[in-house]
N, C-alpha and C positions, 0 to 999 in steps of 0.2 A: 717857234721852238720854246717861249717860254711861258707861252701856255701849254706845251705839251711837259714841262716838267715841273709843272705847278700840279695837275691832275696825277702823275706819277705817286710824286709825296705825298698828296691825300689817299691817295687809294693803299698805301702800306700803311700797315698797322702791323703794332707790337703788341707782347700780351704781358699785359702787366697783374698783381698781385696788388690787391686795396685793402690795407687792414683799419677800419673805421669802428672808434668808440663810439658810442652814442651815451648820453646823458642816460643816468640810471634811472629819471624820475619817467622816462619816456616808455618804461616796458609795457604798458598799459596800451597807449597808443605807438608802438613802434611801425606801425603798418604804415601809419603817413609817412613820420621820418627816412626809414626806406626806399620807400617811392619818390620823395622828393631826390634824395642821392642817385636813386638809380636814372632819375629823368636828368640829372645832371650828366650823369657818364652817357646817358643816349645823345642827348640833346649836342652832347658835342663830339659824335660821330663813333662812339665806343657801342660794342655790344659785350652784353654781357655773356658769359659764360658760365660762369659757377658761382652762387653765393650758398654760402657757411655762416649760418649762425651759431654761435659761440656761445651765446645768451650773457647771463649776467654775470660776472665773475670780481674779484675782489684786487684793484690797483696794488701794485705794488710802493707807489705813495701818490699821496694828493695832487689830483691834477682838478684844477677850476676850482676847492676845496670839494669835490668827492672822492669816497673812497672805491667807490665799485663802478664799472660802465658794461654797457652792452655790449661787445666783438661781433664784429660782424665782417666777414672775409669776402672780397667780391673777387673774383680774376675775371678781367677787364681786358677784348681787344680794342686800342685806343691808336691812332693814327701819334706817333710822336711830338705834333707839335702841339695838341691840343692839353697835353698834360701836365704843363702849367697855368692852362685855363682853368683847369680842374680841382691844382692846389691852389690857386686861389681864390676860389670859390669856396672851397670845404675848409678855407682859414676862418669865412666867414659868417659859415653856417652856422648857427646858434645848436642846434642839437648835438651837433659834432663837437665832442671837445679833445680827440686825436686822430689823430689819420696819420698813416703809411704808405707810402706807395712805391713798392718795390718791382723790380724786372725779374722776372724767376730764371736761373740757367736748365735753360730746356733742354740744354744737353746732358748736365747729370741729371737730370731726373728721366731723361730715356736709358742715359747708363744704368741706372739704380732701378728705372724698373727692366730689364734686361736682367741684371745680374738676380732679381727675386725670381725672375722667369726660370733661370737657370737653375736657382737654388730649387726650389719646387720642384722642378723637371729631375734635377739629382736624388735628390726625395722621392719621388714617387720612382724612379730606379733601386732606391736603395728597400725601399718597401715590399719591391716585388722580388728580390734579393732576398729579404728578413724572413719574409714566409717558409724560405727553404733553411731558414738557416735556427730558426724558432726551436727546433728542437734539441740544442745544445743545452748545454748545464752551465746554468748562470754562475757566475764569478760568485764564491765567499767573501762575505766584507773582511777587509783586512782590522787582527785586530790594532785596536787603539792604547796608544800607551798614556799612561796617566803624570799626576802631578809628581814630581820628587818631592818627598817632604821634609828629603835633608838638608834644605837648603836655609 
């Protein structure tokens, strides 16, 4: 039985959000640095999903003394235990000089694309609406009153 819920926990995986700086002197050779992070999140049972590069952009203050780093967003399915194998690893990678690794709520982001689904679908109602209704006379702008200069 306690092999059978050892194989359970490995086989669940969570999807996680990676937001990883990369040293700004690396944009040149970023291809390596990448591959070595992504062979890390493989290597210990995550696949990837989506990466975003961000490219170079400017710190909001000195981290390692730079002022700019590379963002590079990974969303990552990773089995939950291994994701302090992960941050301790990318503590100690030399290219990496920040990491994130956040849980994203996958329920408002199905709420929030739902409700855009909605909003569009009302839209494209109200459009085929507009066409009938085009041929009104637009509102006059209302006039505007100015400064008093009795003041």
């Amino acid at each position: 039985m306690a092999t059978e819920t050892a194989t359970k926990t490995s086989i669940v995986t969570n999807q996680y959000e990676i937001a990883v700086l990369y040293h700004p002197d690396l944009e040149v050779d970023l291809e390596k640095a990448t591959s070595r992070v992504e062979k890390l999140f493989t290597d210990n049972g995550g696949t990837i999903v989506n990466t975003d590069n961000w490219g170079k952009r400017k710190l909001a203050y000195d981290i390692k003394k730079c002022e700019s780093a590379i963002y590079v967003i990974y969303t990552v399915d990773f089995p939950p235990l291994n994701v302090l194998k992960v941050e301790s690893t990318l503590n100690i990678t030399d290219e990496v000089i920040r990491f994130l690794i956040t849980k994203p709520d996958l329920k408002a982001i199905a709420k929030a694309e739902a409700a855009r689904e909605e909003k569009a679908r009302k839209n494209a109602e109200r459009g085929e609406n507009a066409d009938d209704d085009d041929r009104e006379e637009p509102e006059e702008p209302r006039e505007r009153r100015g400064r008093r200069d009795d003041r």
